[in-house]
C-alpha positions in Angstrom: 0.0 0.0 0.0 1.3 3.8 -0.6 2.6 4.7 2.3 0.9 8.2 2.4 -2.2 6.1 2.5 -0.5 3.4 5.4 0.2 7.0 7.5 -3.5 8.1 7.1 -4.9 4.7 8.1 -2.5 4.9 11.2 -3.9 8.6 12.3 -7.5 7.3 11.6 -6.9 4.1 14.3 -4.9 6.6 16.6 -8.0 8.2 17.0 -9.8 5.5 17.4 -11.7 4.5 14.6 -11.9 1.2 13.7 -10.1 0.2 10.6 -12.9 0.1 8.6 -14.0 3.5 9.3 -10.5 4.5 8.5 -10.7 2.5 5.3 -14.1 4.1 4.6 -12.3 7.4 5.4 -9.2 6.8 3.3 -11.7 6.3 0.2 -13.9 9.5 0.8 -10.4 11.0 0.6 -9.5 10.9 -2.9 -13.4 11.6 -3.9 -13.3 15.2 -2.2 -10.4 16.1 -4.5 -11.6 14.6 -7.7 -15.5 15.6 -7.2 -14.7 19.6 -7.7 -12.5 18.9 -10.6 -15.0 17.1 -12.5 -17.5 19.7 -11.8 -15.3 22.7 -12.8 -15.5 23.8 -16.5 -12.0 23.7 -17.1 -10.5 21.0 -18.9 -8.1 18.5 -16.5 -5.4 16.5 -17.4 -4.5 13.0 -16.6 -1.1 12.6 -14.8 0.3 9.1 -13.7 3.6 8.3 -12.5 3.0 4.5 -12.0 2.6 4.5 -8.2 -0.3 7.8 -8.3 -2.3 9.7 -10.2 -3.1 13.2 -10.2 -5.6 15.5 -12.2 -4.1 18.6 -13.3 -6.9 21.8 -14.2 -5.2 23.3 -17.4 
């Protein structure tokens, strides 16, 4: 697993979630950074560098 996403699992469990809510936390995540790109009206770009992916407003 990318460790930026083991360190955000660990603060979830530090306080004191269970790992499924920090799971379930982990994947709401990523969804409040895409959601307002793909409602904005200017075009994104696709980046991958193998281990993440990043959308890039142009």
């Amino acid at each position: 697993m990318h460790q930026p996403a083991q360190d955000y699992l660990a603060a979830g469990r530090a306080l004191g979630n269970s790992n499924t809510e920090a799971i379930r936390a982990l994947k709401r995540h990523p969804a409040r950074r895409v959601f307002p790109l793909l409602r904005s009206t200017e075009p994104v770009t696709l980046v991958s560098d193998r281990r993440s992916v990043a959308l890039l407003a142009v």
